[in-house]
C-alpha positions as a Markdown table, in Angstrom:
| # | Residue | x | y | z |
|---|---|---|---|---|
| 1 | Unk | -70.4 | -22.1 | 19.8 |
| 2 | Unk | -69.0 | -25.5 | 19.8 |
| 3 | Unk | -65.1 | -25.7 | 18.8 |
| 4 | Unk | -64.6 | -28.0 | 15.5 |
| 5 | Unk | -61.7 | -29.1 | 16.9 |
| 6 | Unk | -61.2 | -29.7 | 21.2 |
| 7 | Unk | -56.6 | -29.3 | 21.7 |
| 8 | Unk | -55.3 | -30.2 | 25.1 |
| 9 | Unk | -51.4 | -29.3 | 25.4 |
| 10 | Unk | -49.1 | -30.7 | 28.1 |
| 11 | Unk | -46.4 | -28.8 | 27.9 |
| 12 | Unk | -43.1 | -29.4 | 29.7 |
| 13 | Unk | -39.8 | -27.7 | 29.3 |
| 14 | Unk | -38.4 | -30.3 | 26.9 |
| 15 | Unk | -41.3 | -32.1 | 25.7 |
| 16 | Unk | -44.9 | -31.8 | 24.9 |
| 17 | Unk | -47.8 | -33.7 | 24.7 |
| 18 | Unk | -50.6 | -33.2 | 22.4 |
| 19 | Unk | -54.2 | -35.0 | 22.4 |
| 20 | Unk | -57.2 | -33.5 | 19.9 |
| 21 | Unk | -60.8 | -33.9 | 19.9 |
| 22 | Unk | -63.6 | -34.0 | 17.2 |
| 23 | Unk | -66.7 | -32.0 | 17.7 |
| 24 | Unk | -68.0 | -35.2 | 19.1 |
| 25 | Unk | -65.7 | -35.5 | 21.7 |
| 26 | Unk | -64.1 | -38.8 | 20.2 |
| 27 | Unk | -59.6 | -38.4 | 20.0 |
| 28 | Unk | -58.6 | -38.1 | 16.3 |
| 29 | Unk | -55.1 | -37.7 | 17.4 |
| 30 | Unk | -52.4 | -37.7 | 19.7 |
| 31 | Unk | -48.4 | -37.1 | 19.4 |
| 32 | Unk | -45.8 | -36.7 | 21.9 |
| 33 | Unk | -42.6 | -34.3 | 20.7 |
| 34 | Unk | -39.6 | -33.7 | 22.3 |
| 35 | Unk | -39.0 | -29.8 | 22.2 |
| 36 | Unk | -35.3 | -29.5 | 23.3 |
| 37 | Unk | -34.4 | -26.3 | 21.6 |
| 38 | Unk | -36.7 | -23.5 | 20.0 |
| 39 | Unk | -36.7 | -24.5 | 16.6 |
| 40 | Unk | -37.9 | -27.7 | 17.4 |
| 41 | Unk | -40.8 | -25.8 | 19.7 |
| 42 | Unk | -41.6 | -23.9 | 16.4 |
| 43 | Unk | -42.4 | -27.1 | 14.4 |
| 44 | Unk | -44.6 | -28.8 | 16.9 |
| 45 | Unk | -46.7 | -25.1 | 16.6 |
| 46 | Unk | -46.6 | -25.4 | 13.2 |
| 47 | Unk | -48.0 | -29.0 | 13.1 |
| 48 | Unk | -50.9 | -27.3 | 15.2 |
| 49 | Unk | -51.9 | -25.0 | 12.6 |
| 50 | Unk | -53.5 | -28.2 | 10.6 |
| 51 | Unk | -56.8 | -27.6 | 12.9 |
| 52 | Unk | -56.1 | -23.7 | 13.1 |
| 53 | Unk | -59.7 | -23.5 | 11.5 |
| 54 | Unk | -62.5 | -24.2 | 14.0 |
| 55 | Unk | -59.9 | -25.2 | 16.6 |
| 56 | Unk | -59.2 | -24.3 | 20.1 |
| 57 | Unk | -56.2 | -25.1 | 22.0 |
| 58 | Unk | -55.9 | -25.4 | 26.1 |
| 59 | Unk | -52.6 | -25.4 | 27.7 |
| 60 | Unk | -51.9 | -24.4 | 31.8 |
| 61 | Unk | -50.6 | -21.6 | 33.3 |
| 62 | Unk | -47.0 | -22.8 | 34.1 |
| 63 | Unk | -43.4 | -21.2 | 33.7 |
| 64 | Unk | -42.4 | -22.7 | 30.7 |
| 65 | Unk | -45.3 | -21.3 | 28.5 |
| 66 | Unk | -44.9 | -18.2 | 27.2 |
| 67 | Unk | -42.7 | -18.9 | 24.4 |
| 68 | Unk | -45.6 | -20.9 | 23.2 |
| 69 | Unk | -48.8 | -19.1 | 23.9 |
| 70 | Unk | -47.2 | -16.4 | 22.0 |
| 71 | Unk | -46.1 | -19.1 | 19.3 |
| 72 | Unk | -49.6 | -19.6 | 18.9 |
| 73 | Unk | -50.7 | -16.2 | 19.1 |
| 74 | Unk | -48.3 | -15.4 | 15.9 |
| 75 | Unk | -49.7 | -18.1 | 13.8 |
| 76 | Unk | -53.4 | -17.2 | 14.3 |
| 77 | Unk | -54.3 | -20.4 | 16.5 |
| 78 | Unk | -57.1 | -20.0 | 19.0 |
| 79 | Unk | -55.5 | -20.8 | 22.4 |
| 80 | Unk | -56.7 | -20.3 | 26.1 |
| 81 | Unk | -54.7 | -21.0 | 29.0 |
| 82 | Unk | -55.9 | -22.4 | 32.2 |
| 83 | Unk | -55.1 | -22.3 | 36.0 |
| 84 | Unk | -53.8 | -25.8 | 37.2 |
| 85 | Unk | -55.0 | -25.0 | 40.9 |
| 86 | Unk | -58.9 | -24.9 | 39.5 |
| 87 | Unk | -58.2 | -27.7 | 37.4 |
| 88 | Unk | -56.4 | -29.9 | 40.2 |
| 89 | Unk | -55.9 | -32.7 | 37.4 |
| 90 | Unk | -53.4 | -35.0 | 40.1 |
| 91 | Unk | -57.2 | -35.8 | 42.0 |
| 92 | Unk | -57.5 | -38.1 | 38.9 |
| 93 | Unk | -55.3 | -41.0 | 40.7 |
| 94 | Unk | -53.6 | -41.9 | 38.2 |
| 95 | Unk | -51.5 | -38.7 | 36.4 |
| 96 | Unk | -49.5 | -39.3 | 33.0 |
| 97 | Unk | -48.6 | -36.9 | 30.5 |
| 98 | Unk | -51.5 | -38.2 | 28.3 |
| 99 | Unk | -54.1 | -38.5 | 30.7 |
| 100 | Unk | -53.5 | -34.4 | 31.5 |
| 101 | Unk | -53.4 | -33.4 | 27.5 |
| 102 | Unk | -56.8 | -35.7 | 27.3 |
| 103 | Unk | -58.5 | -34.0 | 30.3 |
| 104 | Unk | -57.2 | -30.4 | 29.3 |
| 105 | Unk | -58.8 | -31.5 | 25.9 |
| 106 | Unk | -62.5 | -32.8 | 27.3 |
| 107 | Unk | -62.8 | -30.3 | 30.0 |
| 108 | Unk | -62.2 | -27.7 | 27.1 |
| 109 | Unk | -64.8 | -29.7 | 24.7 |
| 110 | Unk | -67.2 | -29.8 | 27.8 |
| 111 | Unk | -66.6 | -25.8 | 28.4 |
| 112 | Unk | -65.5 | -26.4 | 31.8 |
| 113 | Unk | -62.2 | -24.3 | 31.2 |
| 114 | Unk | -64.5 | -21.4 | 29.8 |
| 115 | Unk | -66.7 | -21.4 | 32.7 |
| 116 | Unk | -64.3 | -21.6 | 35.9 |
| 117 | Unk | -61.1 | -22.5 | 34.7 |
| 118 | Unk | -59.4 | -19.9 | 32.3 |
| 119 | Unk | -56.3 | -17.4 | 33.9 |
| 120 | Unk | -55.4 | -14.1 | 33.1 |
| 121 | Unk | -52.6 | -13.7 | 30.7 |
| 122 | Unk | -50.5 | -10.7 | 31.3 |
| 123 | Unk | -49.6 | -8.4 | 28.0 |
| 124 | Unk | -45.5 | -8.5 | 27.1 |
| 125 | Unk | -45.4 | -4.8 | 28.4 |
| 126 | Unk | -47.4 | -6.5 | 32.2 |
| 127 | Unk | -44.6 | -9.1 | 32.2 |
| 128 | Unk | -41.5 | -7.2 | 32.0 |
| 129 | Unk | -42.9 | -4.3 | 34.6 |
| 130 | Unk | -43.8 | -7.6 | 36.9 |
| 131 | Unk | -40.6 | -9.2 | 36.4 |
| 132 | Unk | -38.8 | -6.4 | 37.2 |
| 133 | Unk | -41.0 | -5.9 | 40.7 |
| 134 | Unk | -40.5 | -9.0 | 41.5 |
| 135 | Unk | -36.6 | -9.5 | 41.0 |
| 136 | Unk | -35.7 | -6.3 | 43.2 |
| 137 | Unk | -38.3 | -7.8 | 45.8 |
| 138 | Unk | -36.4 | -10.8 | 45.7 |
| 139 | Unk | -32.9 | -9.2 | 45.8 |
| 140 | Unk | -34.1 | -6.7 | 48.7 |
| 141 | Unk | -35.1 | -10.3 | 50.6 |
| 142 | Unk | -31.7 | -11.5 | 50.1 |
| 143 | Unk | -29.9 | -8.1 | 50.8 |
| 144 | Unk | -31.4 | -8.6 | 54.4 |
| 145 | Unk | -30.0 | -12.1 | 54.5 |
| 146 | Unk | -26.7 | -10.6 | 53.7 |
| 147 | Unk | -26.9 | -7.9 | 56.0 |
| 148 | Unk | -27.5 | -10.4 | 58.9 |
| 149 | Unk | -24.8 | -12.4 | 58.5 |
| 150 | Unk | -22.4 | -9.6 | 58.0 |
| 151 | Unk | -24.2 | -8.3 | 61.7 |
| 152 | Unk | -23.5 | -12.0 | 63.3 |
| 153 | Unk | -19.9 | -11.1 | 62.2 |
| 154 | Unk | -19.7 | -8.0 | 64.2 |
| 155 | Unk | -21.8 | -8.6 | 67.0 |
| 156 | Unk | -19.4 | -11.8 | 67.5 |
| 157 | Unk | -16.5 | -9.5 | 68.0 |
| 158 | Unk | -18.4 | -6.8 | 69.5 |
| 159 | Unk | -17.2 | -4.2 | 66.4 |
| 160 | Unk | -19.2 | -1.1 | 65.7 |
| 161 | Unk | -21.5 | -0.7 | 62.5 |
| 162 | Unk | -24.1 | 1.8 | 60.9 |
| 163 | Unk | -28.1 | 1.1 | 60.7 |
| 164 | Unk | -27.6 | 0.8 | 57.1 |
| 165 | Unk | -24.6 | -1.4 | 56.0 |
| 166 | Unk | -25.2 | -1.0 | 52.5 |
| 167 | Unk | -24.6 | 2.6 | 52.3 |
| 168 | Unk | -21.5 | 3.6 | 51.0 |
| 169 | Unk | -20.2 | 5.2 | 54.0 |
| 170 | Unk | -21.0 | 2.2 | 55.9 |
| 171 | Unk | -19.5 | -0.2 | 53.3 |
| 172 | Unk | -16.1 | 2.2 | 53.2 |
| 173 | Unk | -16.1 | 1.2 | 57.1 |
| 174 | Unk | -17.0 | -2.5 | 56.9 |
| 175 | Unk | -14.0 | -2.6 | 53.9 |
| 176 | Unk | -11.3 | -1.8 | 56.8 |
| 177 | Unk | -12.6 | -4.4 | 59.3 |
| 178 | Unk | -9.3 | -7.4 | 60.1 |
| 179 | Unk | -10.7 | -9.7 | 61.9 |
| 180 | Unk | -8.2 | -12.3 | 63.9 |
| 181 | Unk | -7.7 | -15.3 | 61.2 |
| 182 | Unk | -7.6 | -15.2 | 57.4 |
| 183 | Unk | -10.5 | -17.8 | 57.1 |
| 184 | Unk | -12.8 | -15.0 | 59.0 |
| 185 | Unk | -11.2 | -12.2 | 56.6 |
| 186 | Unk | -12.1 | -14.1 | 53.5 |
| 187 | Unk | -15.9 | -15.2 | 54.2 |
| 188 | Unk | -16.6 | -11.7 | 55.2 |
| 189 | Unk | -15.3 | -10.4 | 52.4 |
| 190 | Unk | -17.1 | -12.4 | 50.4 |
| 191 | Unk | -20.0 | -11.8 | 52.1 |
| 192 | Unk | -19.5 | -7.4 | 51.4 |
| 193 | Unk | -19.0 | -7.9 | 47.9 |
| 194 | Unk | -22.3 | -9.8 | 47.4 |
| 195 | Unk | -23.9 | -7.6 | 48.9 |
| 196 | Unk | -21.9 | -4.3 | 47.4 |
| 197 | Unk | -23.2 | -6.3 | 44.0 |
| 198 | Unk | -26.6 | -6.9 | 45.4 |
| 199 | Unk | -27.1 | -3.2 | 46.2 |
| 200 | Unk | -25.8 | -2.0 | 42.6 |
| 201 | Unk | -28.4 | -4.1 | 41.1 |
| 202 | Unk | -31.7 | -2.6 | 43.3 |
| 203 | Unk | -30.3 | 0.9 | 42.8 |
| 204 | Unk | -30.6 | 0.1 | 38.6 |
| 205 | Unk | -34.4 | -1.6 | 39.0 |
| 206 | Unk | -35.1 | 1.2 | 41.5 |
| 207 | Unk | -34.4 | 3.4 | 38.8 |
| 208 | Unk | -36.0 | 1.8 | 36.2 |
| 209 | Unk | -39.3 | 1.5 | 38.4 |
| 210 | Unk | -39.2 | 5.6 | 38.9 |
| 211 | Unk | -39.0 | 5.9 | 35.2 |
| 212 | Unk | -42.3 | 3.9 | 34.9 |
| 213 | Unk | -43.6 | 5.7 | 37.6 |
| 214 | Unk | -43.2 | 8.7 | 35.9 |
| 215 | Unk | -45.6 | 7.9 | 33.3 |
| 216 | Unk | -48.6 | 9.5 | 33.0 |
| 217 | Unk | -50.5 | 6.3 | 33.8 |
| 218 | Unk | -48.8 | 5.7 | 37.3 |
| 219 | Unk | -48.4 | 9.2 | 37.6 |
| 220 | Unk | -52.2 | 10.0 | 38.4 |
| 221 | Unk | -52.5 | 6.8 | 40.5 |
| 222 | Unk | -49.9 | 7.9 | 42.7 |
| 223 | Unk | -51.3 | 11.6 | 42.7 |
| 224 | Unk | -54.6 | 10.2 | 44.2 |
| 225 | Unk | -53.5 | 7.2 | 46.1 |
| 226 | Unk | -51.8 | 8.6 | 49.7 |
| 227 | Unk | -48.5 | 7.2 | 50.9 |
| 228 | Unk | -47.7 | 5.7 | 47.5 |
| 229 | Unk | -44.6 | 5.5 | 45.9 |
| 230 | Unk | -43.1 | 4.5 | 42.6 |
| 231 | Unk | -42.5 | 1.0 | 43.8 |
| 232 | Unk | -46.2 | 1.0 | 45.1 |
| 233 | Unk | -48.3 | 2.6 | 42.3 |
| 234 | Unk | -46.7 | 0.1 | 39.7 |
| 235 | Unk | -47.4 | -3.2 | 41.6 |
| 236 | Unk | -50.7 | -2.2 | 42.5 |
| 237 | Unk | -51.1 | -1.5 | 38.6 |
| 238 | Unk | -49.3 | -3.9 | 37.0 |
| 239 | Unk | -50.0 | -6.7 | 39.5 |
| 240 | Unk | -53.9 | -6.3 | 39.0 |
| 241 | Unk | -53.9 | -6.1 | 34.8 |
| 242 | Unk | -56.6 | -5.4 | 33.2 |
| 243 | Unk | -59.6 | -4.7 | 36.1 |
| 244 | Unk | -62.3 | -5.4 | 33.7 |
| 245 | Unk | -61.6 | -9.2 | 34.5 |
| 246 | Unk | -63.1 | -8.9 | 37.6 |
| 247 | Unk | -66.9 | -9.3 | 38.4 |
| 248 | Unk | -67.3 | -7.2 | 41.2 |
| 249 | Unk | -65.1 | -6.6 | 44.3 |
| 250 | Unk | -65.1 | -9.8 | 46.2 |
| 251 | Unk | -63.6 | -11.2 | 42.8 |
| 252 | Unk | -60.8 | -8.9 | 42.8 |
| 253 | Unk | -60.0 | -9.4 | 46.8 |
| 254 | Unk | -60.1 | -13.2 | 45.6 |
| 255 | Unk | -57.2 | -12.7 | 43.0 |
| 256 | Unk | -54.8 | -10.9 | 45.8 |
| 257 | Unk | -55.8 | -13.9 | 48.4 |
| 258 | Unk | -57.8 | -11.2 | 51.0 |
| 259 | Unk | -61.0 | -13.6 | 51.5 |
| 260 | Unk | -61.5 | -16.0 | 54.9 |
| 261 | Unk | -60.9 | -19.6 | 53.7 |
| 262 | Unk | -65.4 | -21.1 | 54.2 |
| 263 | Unk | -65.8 | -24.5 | 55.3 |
| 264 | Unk | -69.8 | -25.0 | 54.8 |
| 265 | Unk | -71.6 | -28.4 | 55.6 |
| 266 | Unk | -75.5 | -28.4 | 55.5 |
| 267 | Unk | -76.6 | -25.6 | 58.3 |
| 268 | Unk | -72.5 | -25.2 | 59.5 |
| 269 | Unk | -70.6 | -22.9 | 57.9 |
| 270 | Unk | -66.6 | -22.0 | 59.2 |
| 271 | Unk | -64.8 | -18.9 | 58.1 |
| 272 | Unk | -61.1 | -19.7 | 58.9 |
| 273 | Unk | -57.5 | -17.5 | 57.7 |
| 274 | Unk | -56.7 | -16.4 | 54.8 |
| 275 | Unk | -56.6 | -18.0 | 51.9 |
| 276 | Unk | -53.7 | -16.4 | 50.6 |
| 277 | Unk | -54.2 | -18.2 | 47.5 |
| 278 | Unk | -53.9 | -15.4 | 44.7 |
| 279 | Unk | -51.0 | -13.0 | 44.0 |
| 280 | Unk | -48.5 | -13.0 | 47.1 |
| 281 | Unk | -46.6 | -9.9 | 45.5 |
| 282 | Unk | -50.1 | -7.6 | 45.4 |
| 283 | Unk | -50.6 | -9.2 | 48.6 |
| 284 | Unk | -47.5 | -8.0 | 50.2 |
| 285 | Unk | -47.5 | -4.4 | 49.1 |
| 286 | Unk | -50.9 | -4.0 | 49.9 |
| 287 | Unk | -50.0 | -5.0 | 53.4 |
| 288 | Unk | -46.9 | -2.8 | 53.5 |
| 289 | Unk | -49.1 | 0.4 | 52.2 |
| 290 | Unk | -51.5 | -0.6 | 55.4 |
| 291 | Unk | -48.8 | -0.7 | 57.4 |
| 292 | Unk | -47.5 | 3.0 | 56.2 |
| 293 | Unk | -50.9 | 4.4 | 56.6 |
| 294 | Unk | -51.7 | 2.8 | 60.4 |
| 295 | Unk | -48.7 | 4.8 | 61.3 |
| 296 | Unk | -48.9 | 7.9 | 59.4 |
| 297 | Unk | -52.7 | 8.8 | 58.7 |
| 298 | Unk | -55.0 | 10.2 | 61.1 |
| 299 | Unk | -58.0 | 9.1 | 59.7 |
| 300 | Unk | -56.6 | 5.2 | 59.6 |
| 301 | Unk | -55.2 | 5.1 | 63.2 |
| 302 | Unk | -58.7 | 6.3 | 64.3 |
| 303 | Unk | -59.9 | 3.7 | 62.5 |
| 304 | Unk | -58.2 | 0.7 | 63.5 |
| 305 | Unk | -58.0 | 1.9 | 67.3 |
| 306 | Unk | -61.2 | 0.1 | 68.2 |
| 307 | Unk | -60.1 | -2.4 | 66.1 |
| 308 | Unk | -57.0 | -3.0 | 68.0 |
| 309 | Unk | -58.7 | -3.6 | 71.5 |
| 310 | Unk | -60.4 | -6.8 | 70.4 |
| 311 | Unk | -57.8 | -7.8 | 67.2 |
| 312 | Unk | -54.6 | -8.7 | 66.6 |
| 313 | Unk | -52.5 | -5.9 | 64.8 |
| 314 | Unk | -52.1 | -8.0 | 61.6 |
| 315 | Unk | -55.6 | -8.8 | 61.0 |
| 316 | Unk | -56.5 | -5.2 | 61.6 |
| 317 | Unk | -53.6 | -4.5 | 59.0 |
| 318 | Unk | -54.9 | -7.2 | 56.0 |
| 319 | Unk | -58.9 | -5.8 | 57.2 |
| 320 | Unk | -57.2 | -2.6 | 55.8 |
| 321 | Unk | -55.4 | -3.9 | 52.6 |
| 322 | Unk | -58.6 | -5.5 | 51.8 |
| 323 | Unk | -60.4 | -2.0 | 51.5 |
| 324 | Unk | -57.5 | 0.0 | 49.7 |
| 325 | Unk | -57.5 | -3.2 | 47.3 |
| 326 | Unk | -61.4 | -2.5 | 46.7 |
| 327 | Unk | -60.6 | 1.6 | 46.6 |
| 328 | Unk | -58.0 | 0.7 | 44.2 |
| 329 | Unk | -60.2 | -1.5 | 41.9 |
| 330 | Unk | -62.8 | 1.3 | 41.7 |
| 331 | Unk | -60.4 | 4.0 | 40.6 |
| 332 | Unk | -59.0 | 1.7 | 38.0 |
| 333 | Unk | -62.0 | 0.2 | 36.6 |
| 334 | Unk | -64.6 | 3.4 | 37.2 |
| 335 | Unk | -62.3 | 6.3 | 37.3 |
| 336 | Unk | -63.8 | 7.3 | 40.5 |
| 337 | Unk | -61.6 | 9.4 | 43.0 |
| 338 | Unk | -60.0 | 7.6 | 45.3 |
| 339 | Unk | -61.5 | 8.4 | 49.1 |
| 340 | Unk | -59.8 | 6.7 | 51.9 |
| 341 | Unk | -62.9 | 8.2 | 53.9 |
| 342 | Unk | -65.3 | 5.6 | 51.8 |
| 343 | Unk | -62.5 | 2.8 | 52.1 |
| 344 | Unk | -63.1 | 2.9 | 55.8 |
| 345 | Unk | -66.6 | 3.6 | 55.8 |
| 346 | Unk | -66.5 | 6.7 | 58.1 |
């Protein structure tokens, strides 16, 4: 059924730009409002409510949106948010402000959005599990940084250390380290109390990723998933959403970026890399669960062993995430035991 009312929303993080549609298609209005600080944010969502009946608003999926998707979703107005990568609005030449909240408006009018162009919009409870995933992935990346630097250090003067310099045995050690100038004391130092914080602050997520873990929910995926942990079970979980999003299969290896990029001309058709288009962090623990599995389960190695005489080891290891992905997605969406024996067709 055709909206009343056609609302396309540019939203930046201090100003907004608004165009609306009739039900023929034809602009009624248009505004532009600076949104500095909340309360002015809460006003401009007010204004909106004038076409809450029989209207539909669009905005894209960027950083700066949540406060007002749920804005909207408080004050009962229609909204669906879209994925700027299908849109691709900067092909238009030209690309303003107004020019994006018109097209946002007429490809909604036109039902383009609907058909090809909506996102998935993760629940309050998705969104804090994801963030905190995502920070403690980001801190362990620059823990290693850290850890590096602090090795340049003692490789330059040929000094001892552990495997693991963030352990508190090993930190206790690094702590009595003089090296021969002040300058040289101070950076390194610096350096072992960044990452003394660094570590503090993964050891309170890591924690608070068990306790999710623990729930009944995670708790049976990680009973039937092999070589999961905490960490894994709730990105796998919380990275996909809700599964009933996906079509089929090859929808939900598209989402975590596992299909061959296709470059088809008439009769010619070219199946390059991966796209690695969709979510890098299910992505990335998919690959490290293949990686656990190619070097701990039977059944896997024996799998990937012909595999490995005519492959390179990291395409034999993403051909594996690909099929726990799909193993995964049935167990979530079906309820069907996992089988790591139907993953790998054996």
């Amino acid at each position: 059924m055709q909206a009343k009312y056609s609302i396309g929303i540019d939203l930046h993080k201090s100003v907004i730009q608004v165009c609306v549609l009739d039900e023929r298609g034809e602009v009624i209005e248009e505004f532009r409002e600076s949104i500095e600080t909340r309360e002015e944010g809460r006003i401009v969502v007010e204004r909106l409510t004038t076409w809450r009946e029989g209207g539909r608003l669009v905005v894209e999926a960027v950083g700066v949106n949540r406060w007002f998707v749920n804005a909207c979703h408080e004050t009962g107005l229609g909204i669906v948010v879209a994925d700027p990568v299908k849109l691709n609005l900067q092909m238009l030449g030209k690309k303003t402000d107004r020019r994006d909240a018109r097209e946002l408006a007429r490809r909604l009018y036109l039902g383009d959005i609907d058909a090809y162009g909506t996102t998935y919009y993760p629940t309050e409870e998705e969104y804090g599990v994801r963030k905190i995933l995502r920070v403690r992935h980001h801190l362990v990346k620059v823990r290693k940084q850290i850890t590096s630097q602090l090795r340049a250090f003692l490789n330059a003067y040929k000094l001892p250390a552990r495997v693991v310099l963030y352990g508190t045995r090993s930190m206790e050690q690094l702590k009595r380290l003089l090296f021969p100038t002040e300058e040289l004391n101070v950076c390194f130092s610096s350096l072992l109390s960044s990452l003394e914080s660094i570590q503090q602050t993964i050891e309170h997520l890591s924690e608070q990723i068990r306790k999710r873990a623990a729930e009944e929910k995670l708790r049976n995926v990680r009973t039937a998933l092999p070589g999961v942990g905490p960490q894994t079970a709730a990105t796998l979980v919380y990275e996909l959403g809700d599964v009933n999003r996906f079509a089929n299969a090859k929808a939900v290896a598209a989402y975590a970026g596992l299909v061959p990029r296709v470059s088809q001309s008439a009769d010619t058709k070219h199946h390059g890399r991966l796209t690695k288009r969709g979510n890098r962090e299910l992505r990335w623990i998919l690959g490290e669960w293949a990686v656990r599995l190619l070097k701990t389960n039977r059944l896997a190695q024996a799998w990937a062993k012909p595999l490995l005489r005519r492959m390179h080891k990291n395409k034999v290891r993403m051909a594996l995430a690909r099929r726990l992905l799909i193993g995964v997605y049935i167990l979530l969406k079906r309820g069907e035991v996992f089988s790591l024996e139907r993953c790998l067709a054996v």
